[in-house]
N, C-alpha and C positions, 0 to 999 in steps of 0.2 A: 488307665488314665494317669495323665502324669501331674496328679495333684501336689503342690509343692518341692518338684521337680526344677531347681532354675538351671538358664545357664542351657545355650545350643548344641546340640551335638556334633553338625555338620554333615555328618555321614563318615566320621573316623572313628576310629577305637581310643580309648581314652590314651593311652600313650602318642599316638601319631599329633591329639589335638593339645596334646600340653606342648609338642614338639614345635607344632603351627605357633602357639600364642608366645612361647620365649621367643621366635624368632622375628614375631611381629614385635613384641613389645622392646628386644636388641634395637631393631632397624629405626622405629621410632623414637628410641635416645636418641639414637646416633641420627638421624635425616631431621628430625623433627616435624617432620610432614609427611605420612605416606598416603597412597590411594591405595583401597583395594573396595573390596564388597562393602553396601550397606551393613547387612548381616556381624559380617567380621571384624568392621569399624566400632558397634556398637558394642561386640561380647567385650573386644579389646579393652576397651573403655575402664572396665573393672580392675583389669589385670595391670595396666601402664597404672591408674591410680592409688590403686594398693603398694604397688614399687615405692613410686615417686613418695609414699608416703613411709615407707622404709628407708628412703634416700634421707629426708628430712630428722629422722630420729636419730641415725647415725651411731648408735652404739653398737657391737660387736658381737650381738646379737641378730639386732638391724642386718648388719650387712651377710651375715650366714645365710638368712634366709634370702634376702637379695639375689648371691650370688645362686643359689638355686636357679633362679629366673633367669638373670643377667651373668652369663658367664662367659664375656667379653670383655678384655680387660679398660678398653675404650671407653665402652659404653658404660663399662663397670666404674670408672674413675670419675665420666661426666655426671653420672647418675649421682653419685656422692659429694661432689663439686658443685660444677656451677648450677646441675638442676636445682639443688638442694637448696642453694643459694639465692636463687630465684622463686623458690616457692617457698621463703621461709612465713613470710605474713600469709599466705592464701591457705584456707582452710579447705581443701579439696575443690572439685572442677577444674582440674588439670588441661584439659583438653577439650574439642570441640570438633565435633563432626559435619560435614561441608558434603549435604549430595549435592551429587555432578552429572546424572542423567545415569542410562542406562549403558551395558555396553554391547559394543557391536554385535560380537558374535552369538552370544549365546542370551541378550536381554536382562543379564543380571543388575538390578541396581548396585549403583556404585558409589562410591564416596570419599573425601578426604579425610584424613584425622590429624587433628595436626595439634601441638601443645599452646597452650596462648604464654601469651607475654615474650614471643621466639623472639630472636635477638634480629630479624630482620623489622617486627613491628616495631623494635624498642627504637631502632635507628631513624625509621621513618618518622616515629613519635616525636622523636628528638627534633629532627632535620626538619620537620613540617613541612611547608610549602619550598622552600630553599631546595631541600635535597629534592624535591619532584621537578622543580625547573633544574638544576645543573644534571640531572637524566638526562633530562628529556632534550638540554641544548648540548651535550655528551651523545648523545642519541645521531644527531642532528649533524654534528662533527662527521663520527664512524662512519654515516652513511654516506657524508659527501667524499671520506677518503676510500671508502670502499668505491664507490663511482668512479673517481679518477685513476683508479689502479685498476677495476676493470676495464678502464677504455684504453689505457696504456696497456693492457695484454690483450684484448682483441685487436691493438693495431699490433705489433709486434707479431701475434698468431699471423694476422693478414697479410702483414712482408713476410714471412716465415711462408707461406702456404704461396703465395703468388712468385716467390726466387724458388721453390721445388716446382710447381708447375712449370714453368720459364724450363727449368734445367729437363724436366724430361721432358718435355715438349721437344728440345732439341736434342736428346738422346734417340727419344723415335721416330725424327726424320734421318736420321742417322743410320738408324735401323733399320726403317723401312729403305733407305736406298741401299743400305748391303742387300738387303733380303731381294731385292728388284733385281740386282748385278747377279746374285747366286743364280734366278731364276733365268734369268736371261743366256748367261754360259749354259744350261743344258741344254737350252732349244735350239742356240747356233753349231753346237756339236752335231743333233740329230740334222740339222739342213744340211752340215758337211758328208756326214754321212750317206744321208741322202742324195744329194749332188753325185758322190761318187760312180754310186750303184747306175 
């Protein structure tokens, strides 16, 4: 019985599952958003929280054990930087897990984990409605110049493709009348020959 047991196994040997969670909890500094399993999204949770709360103390202690985890110097510099910086008032709940349905292959539930306060919500916060209409009429723009650049390269394609047809079209009547002349000289040969005899 695994009375007082916390904490998943997965099905790996404890070295392989420390090696999964640095490389989730790296990717995580650095993307601030990943998807993977429900499962995995939630052991996560523990391990990005404890960091981040190592990120925020910042002494030289702090950061030995950090760098344990974090031993990317990116992630390593963000972590101590602007995460820190941004979770100085918040007292844990770092993050927030988002299921997303199941996935294809194999049925696993799955899910997002993402940090809150990310610098994409703080922008929208800010921008409010303003920054969703200049999107959305930026949106609006791209799509009409993407349109007019693909009908100015479907017509371009179409003279391009219709001056190649045109050119061998007249290459193989060209060809077919040598090929008509070739056949023709052996047949008049064999009637002279014939005549002869």
């Amino acid at each position: 019985m695994r009375h007082l047991k916390s904490g998943r196994k997965f099905g790996r040997t404890s070295a392989h599952r420390k090696a999964l969670f640095r490389n989730l909890v790296i990717a995580l500094i650095r993307r601030e958003r990943i998807r993977t399993t429900l499962a995995k999204a939630k052991e996560l949770r523990s391990h990005i929280e404890k960091t981040i709360t190592l990120g925020k103390k910042g002494t030289l202690h702090a950061r030995r054990l950090a760098f344990t985890v974090v031993n990317e110097k990116d992630a390593f510099l963000k972590l101590f930087g602007t995460l820190s910086e941004r979770y100085a008032n918040r007292n844990g709940g770092y993050t927030r897990v988002i299921k997303i349905g199941n996935r294809r292959g194999d049925d696993a539930p799955m899910a997002y984990i993402e940090l809150v306060d990310r610098e994409e919500e703080v922008a929208e916060a800010k921008g409010g409605k303003k920054a969703q209409t200049d999107k959305k009429e930026s949106g609006e723009k791209v799509e009409t110049k993407k349109t007019e650049a693909g009908k100015e390269k479907a017509s371009a394609k179409n003279k391009e493709t219709s001056a190649s047809v045109a050119k061998t079209g007249e290459k193989g009547k060209t060809e077919d009348k040598k090929a008509a002349g070739k056949k023709a000289a052996p047949q008049s040969k064999k009637s002279d020959s014939g005549e002869g005899k």
